[in-house]
C-alpha positions in Angstrom: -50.6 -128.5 -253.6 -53.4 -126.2 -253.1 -56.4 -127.9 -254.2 -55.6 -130.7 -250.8 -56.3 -130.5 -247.2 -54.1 -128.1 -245.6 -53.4 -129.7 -242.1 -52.9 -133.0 -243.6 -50.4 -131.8 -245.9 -48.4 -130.3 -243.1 -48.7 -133.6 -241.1 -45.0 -135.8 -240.9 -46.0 -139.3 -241.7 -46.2 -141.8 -238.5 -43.1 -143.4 -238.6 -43.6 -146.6 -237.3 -41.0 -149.0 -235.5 -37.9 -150.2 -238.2 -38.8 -153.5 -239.3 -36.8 -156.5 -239.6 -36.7 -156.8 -243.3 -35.8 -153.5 -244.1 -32.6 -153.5 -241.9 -31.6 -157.0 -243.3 -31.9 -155.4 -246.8 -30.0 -151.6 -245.5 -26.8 -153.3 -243.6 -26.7 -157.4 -244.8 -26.9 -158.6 -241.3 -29.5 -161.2 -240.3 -28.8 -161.9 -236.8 -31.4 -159.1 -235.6 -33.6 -158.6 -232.4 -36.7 -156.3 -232.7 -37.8 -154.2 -229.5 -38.8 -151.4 -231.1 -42.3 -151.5 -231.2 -44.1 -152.8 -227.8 -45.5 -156.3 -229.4 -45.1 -159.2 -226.8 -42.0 -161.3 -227.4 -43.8 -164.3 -226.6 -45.8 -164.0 -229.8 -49.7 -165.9 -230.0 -50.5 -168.0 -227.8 -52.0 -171.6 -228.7 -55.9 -171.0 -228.1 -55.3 -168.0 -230.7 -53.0 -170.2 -233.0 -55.5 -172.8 -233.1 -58.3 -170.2 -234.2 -56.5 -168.8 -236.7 -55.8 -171.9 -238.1 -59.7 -173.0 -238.5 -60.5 -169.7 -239.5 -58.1 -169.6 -242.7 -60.8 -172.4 -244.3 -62.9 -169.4 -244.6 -61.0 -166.5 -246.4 -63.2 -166.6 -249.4 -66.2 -165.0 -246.8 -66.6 -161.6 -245.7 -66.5 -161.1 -242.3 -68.8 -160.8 -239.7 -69.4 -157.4 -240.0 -71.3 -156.7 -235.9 -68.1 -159.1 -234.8 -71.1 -160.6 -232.8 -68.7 -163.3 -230.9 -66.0 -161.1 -230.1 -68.3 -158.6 -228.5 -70.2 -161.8 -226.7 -66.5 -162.2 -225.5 -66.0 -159.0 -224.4 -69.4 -158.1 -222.7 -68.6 -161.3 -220.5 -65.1 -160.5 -220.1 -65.6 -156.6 -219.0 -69.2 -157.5 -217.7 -70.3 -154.8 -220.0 -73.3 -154.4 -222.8 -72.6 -155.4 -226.2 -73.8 -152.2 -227.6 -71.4 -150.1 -225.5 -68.8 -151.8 -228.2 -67.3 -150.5 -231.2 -64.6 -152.6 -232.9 -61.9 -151.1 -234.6 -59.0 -152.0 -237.1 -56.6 -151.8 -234.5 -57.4 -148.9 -231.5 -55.7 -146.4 -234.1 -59.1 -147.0 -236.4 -61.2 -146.4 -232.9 -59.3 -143.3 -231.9 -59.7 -142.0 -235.4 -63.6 -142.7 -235.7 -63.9 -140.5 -232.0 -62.2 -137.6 -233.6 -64.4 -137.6 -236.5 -67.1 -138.0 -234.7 -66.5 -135.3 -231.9 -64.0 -132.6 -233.7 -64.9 -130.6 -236.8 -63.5 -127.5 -237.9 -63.5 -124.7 -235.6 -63.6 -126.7 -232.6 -60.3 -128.0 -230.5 -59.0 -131.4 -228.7 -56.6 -131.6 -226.1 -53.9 -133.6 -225.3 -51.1 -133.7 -223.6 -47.2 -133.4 -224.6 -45.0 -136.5 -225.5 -48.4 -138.4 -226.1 -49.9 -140.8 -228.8 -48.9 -139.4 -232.3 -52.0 -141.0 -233.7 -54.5 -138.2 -231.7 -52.4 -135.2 -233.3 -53.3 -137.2 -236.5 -56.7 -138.1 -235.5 -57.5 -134.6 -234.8 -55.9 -132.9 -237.6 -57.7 -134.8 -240.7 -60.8 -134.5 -238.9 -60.4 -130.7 -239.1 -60.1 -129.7 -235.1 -57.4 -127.4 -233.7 -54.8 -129.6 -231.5 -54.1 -128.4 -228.3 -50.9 -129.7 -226.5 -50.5 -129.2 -222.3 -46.6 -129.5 -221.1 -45.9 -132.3 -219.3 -45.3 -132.7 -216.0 -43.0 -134.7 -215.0 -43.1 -136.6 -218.5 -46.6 -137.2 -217.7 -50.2 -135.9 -218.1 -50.9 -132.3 -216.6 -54.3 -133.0 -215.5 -54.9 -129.4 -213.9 -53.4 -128.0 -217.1 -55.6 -130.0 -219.2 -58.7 -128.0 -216.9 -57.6 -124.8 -217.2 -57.1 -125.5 -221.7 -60.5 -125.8 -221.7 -62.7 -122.9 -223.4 -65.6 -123.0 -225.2 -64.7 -124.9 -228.4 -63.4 -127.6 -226.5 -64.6 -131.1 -227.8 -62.5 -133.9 -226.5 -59.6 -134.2 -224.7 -57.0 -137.3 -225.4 -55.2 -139.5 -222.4 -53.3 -142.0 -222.9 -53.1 -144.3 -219.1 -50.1 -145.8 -219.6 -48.8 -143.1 -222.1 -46.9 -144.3 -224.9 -43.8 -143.4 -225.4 -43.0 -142.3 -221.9 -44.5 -144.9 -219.4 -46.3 -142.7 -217.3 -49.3 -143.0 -215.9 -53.0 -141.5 -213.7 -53.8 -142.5 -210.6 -57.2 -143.7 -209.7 -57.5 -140.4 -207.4 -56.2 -138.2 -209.6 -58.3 -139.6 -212.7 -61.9 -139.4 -210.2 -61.0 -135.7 -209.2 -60.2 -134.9 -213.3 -63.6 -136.6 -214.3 -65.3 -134.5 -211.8 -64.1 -131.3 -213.3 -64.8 -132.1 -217.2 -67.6 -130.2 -218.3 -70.2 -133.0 -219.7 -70.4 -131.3 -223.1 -66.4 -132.3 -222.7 -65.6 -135.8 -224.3 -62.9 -137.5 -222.6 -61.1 -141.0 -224.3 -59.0 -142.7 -222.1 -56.6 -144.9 -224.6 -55.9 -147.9 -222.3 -53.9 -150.1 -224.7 -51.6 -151.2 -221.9 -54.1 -151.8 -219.4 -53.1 -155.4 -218.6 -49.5 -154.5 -218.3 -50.5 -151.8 -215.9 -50.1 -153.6 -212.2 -49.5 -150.6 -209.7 -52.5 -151.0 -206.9 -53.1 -147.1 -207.6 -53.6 -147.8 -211.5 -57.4 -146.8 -212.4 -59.9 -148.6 -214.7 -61.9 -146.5 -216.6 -64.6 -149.0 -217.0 -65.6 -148.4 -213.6 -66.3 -145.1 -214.2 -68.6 -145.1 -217.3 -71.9 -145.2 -215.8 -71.0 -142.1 -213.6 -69.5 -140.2 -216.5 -71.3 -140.8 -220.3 -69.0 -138.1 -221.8 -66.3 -141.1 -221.2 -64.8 -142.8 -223.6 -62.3 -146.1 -223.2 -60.1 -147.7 -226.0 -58.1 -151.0 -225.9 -56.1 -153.0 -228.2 -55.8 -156.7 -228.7 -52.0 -155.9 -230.2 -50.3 -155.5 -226.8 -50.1 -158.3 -224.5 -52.5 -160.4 -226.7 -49.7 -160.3 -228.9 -52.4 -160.0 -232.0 -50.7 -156.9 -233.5 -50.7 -158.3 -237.2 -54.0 -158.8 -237.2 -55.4 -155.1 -236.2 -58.1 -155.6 -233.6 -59.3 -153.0 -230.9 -62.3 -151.6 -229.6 -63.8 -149.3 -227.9 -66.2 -148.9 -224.9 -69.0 -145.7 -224.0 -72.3 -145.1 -224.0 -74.8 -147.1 -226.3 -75.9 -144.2 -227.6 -72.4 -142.6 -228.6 -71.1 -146.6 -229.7 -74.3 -146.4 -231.7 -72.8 -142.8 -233.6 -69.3 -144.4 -233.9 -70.8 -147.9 -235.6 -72.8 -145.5 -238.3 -69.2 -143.9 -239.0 -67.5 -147.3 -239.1 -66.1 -148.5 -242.4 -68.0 -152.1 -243.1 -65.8 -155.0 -242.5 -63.2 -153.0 -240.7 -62.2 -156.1 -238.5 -61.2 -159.2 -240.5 -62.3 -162.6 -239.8 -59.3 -163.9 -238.5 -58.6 -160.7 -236.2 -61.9 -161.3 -234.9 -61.6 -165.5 -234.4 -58.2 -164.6 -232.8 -59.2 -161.8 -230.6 -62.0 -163.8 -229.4 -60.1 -166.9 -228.6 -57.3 -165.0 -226.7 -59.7 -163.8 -224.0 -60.5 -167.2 -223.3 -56.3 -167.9 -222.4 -55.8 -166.7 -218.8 -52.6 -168.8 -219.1 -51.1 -166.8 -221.6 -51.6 -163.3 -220.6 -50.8 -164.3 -217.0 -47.6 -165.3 -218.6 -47.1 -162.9 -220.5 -47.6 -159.8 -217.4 -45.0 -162.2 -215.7 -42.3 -162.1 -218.5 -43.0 -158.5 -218.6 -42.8 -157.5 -215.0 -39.2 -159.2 -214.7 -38.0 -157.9 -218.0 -38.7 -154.3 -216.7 -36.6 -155.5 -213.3 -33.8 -156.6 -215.8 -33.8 -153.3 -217.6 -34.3 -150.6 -215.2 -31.3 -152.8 -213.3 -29.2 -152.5 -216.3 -29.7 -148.4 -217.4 -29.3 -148.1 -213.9 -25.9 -149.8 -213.9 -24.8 -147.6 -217.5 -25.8 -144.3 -215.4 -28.8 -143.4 -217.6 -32.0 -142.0 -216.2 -35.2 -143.7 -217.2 -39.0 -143.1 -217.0 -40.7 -144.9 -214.6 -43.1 -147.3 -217.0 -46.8 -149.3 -216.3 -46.6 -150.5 -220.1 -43.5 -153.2 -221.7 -41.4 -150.6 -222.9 -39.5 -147.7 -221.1 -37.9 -144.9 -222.0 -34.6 -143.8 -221.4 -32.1 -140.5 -221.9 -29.0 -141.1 -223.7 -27.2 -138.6 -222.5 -26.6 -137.4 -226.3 -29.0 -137.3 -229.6 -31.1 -140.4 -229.4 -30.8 -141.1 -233.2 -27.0 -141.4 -233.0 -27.5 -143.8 -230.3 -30.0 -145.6 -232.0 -28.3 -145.7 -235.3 -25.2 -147.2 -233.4 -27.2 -149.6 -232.0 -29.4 -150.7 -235.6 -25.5 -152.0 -236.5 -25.2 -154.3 -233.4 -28.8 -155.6 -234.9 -31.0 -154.0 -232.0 -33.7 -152.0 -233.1 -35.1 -149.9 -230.8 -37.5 -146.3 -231.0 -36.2 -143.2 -231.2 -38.8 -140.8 -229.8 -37.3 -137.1 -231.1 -41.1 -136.8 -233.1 -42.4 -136.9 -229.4 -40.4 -133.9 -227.8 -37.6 -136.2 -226.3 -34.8 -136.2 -229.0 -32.1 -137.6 -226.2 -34.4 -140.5 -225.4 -35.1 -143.7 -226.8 -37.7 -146.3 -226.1 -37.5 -149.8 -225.6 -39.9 -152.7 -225.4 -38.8 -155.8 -223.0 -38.1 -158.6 -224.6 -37.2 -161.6 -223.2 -34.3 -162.2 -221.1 -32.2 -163.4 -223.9 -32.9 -159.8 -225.5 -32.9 -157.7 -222.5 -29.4 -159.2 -222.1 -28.1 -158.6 -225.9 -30.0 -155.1 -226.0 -28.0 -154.0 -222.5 -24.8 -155.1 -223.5 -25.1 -153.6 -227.2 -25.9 -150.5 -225.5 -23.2 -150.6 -223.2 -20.6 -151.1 -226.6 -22.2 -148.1 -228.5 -22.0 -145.7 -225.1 -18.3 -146.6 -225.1 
């Protein structure tokens, strides 16, 4: 069509992790396990369960449109100032509102390769020219990312973890980067698997937004808080660039669930302390068990790893849809032998390893 946006047009839809449903309703099986898209296995926990459950009485009401608890929450949580906060549906709806808010046409973003579909989209609708840096390693090229900069640069996307690949800054490597930025230069650092992240040399970019106010952090209460349904994320800056992304924020954009639910899961130590602990030996049982098939994996600071197949990832992947596993193909991110995992629980580490091991034979 010619009368349309012609980078949006051009755009391949995100295709998101297969869902259960649909693969019940393609191949008639029912006995299926789901590790395809990084959502904690242990589902909500009871503080959040509880919350939801009070806050259902009150569906009929719009909802709190500042999300004035949560914020409370999460200024007490991050010892940080409420209006450094913009909530989001989900970190997606964050990352979005910084790319319309720093990238208009004729002006470019950076990020790096195999990173975060959603900035390529992010960038794209908003108008900006998408630059992508090779990897290194499978990670962020943080000296390449420098020497991309020109004069039209705006922002520049990083992803600590990186989704799909695993890989991750280091705290001295992040410091020297942030020194070199231009301050005209936004920088977002997407941290949606910051509480997964346990390596001693693992930054967090909170520390360093009073030093830098061209920073920009975004998390996600769909992770480890297991709140994916429900959409909730935020983001944390300056008060005066917060200030620009709440006058571009759709009204109600967080529902009042999401927002009872996000603010009683900060409150459950228990749970996430849990749920880092499930996760830390589930990545033990799956790096043991690629390791043990012979196939080469990324080393990962989120709940999901990344793996080469040794052959086209979709073939693998299809084979494995048939044994009931669904996992991620990651061909859309530069890695069509590789395939992505979340770790589940024991019980579905165990069934996902030894479907694997069937189709690979």
């Amino acid at each position: 069509m010619s009368n349309v946006h012609e980078g949006i047009s051009g755009l391949a839809p995100y295709q998101p992790g297969k869902p259960i449903d649909e693969l019940t309703r393609e191949l008639g099986i029912s006995d299926i396990i789901k590790l395809a898209s990084n959502e904690n296995p242990l589902g909500p926990g009871p503080l959040v369960q509880e919350a939801i459950a009070t806050e259902l009485k009150q569906l009929s009401r719009y909802p709190d449109g500042s999300g004035y608890r949560l914020k409370a929450a999460l200024s007490e949580h991050l010892n940080i100032d409420p209006a450094q906060i913009t909530l989001g549906n989900g970190s997606n709806d964050v990352l979005d509102l910084v790319a319309r808010a720093t990238v208009e046409p004729g002006t470019e973003a950076i990020i790096a390769e195999h990173s975060f579909v959603v900035y390529r989209l992010a960038v794209t609708c908003a108008g900006g020219t998408l630059v992508t840096v090779p990897a290194k390693n499978y990670g962020t090229d943080l000296d390449g990312m420098l020497d991309a900069i020109t004069d039209a640069t705006r922002t520049i996307f990083i992803a600590n973890p990186n989704n799909p690949t695993g890989t991750w800054v280091s705290r001295t490597d992040l410091e020297g980067f942030l020194a070199k930025v231009p301050e005209r230069v936004w920088v977002v650092l997407d941290e949606a698997y910051f509480e997964y992240a346990t390596d001693p040399e693992y930054p967090n970019a909170l520390d360093y937004l009073g030093t830098y106010p061209n920073l920009i952090v975004t998390r996600t209460f769909s992770k480890i808080h297991a709140l994916a349904a429900l959409r909730v994320g935020y983001s944390i800056s300056s008060d005066a660039f917060a200030d620009l992304l709440n006058r571009a924020r759709q009204p109600f954009n967080v529902s009042s669930v999401g927002l009872a639910a996000a603010t009683a899961s900060l409150g459950d130590a228990q749970f996430l302390a849990t749920s880092r602990e499930l996760n830390k030996t589930g990545m033990i049982e799956l790096e043991r068990g690629l390791d043990g098939l012979n196939l080469p994996w990324i080393p990962s600071l989120g709940n999901f790893i990344t793996f080469d197949c040794g052959r086209p990832g979709p073939e693998v992947f299809d084979a494995l849809l048939h044994e009931g596993v669904i996992v991620r193909p990651v061909a859309e991110y530069g890695l069509p032998n590789h395939l992505r995992v979340t770790v589940g629980t024991s019980e579905e580490n165990v069934r996902f390893l030894d479907a694997l091991s069937r189709v690979l034979a």
